[in-house]
C-alpha positions in Angstrom: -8.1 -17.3 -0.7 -11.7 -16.4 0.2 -12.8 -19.8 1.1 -11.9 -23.4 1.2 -14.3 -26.3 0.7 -14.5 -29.4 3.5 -14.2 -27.4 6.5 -16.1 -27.7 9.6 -16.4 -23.3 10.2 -17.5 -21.4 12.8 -20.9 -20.6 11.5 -21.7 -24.6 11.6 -21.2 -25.0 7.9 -19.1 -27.4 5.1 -18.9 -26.0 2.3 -18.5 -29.4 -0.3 -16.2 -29.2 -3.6 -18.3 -28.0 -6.5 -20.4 -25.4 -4.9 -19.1 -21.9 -6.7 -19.6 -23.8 -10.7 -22.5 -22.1 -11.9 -22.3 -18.7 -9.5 -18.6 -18.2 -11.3 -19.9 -19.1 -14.4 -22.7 -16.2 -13.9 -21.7 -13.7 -12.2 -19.1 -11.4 -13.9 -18.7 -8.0 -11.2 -17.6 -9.4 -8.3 -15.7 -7.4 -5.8 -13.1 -7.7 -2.9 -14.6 -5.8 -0.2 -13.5 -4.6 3.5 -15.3 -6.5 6.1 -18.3 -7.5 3.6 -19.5 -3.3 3.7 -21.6 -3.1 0.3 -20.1 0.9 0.5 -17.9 2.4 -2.3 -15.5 3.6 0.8 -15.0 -0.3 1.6 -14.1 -1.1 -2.2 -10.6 -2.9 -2.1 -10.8 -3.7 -5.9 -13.2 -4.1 -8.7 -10.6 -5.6 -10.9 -11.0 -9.3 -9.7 -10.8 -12.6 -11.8 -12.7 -15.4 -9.4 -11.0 -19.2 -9.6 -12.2 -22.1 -8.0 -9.1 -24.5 -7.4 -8.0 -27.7 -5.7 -5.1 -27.4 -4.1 -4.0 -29.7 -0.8 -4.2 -28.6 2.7 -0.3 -29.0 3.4 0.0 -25.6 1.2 -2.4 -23.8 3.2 -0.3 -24.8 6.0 -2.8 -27.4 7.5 -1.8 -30.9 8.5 -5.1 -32.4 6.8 -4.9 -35.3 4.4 -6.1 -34.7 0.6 -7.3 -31.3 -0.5 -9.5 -28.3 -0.8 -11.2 -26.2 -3.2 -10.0 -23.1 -2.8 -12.1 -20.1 -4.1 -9.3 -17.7 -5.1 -9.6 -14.3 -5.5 -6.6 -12.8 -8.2 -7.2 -8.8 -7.5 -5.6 -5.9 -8.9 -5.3 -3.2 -5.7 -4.3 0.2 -6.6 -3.2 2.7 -3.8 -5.2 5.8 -4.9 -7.9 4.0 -7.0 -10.1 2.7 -4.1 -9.1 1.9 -0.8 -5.7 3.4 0.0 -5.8 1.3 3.8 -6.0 -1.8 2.6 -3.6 -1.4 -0.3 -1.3 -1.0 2.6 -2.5 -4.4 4.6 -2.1 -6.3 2.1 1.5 -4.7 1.3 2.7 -5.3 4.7 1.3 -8.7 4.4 -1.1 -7.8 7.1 -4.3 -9.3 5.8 -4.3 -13.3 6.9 -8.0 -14.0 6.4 -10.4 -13.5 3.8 -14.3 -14.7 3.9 -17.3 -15.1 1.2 -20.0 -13.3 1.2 -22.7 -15.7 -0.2 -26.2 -16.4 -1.2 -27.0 -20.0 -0.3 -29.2 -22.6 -3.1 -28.6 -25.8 -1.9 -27.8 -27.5 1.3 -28.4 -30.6 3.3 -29.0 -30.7 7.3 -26.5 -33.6 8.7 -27.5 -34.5 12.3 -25.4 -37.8 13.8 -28.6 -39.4 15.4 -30.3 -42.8 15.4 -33.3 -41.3 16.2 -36.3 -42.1 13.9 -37.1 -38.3 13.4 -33.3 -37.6 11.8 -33.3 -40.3 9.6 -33.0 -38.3 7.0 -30.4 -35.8 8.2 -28.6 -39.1 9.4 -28.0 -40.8 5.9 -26.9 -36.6 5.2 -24.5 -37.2 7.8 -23.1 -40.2 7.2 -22.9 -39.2 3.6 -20.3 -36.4 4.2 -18.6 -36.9 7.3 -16.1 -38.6 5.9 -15.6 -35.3 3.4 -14.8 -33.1 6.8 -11.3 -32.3 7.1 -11.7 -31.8 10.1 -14.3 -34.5 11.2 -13.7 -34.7 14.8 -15.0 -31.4 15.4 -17.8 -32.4 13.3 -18.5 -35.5 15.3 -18.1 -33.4 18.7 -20.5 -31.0 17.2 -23.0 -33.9 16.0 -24.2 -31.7 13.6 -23.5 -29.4 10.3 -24.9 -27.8 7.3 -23.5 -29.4 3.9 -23.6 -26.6 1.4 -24.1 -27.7 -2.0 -24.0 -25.5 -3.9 -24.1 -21.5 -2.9 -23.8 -18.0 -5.0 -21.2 -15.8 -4.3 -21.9 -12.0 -3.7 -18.2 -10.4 -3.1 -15.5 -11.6 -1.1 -13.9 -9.5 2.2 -10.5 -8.7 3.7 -11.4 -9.6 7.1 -9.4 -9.8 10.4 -10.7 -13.3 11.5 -12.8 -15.4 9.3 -15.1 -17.8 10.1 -13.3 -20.2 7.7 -9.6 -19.7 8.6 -8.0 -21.5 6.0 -8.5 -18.3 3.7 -4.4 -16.7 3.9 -3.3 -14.1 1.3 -1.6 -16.6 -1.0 0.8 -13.8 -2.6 1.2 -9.8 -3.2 3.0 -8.9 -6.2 4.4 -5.2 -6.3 4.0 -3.6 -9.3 5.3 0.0 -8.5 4.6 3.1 -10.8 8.5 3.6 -10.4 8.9 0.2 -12.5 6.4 1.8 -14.7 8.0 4.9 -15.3 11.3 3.1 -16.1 10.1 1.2 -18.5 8.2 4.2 -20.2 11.4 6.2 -20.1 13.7 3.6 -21.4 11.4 2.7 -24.7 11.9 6.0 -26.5 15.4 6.3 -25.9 15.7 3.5 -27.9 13.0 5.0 -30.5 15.3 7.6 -30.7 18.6 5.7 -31.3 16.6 4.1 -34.5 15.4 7.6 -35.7 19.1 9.2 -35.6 20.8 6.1 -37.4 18.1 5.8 -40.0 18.5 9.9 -40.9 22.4 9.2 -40.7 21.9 6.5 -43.6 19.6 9.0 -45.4 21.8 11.8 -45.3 24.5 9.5 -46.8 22.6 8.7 -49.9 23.2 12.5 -51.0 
């Protein structure tokens, strides 16, 4: 998961449900990244198929009512190809956060204040508040940045994220000792055919 929608984070910002549509539609070449370093040494994979889905907080682990929209990253990580470190993080399980690194197009400033000069960022705040999953911190803070709608660049392995509702969903293993099996097994078989069908040639003579 590289980022979850209706979160209060660190950096003062909510990201609202909707915001990846037309970025994901765009952009095709996005990579997973180590610690959002724009270096061919911090590749982790270029081999990435971006979702956007809405899934409830209770399987993130979160006590939260409703759900989130989850910015899901489904990566193909090969040992040797890129990044052989964090093929081995994320092996071990290792890797609990992941974060977005983003472009943003649209936001709105919410400010919880009666004063004349907010007014606007008022009606902004009483607008979404009630979209905060956490909203008490949101009320604490008294203010927050509503991002609409937002491009995204890459996404990053990270060690804490600003948004920490961002786990490593799964790892599937697909060894190259699977591979080989399956490789070796397949002519075998090809050969089985070849011997009986010579067998029933040689008995037509």
């Amino acid at each position: 998961v590289i980022n979850t929608t209706n979160l209060l984070d660190s950096h003062g910002d909510v990201h609202m449900k909707g915001l990846w549509k037309k970025s994901l539609s765009e952009n095709k070449g996005i990579y997973l990244l180590q610690e959002h370093k724009q270096s061919f040494a911090n590749i982790i994979s270029d081999e990435v198929t971006p979702i956007a889905k809405t899934i409830s907080w209770k399987s993130l682990g979160y006590d939260f009512e409703g759900s989130t929209q989850a910015l899901i990253f489904d990566s193909l990580i090969g040992k040797t190809k890129y990044n052989e470190l964090m093929f081995d993080m994320y092996l071990q399980g290792r890797v609990k956060n992941q974060s977005v690194g983003m472009q943003y197009v649209k936001v709105a400033f919410c400010v919880n204040s009666t004063d004349k000069y907010w007014q606007e960022e008022k009606e902004n705040f009483d607008k979404y508040i009630n979209e905060v999953a956490n909203k008490e911190d949101a009320i604490e803070a008294g203010n927050f940045w509503a991002v609409l709608e937002a491009k995204v660049i890459e996404g990053s392995a990270v060690v804490m994220g600003s948004n920490s509702a961002t786990p490593t969903l799964s790892v599937e293993n697909k060894s190259e000792a699977d591979n080989i099996t399956s490789e070796q097994e397949e002519p075998s078989i090809d050969t089985q055919k070849v011997e009986q069908s010579l067998k029933e040639l040689l008995n037509k003579f």
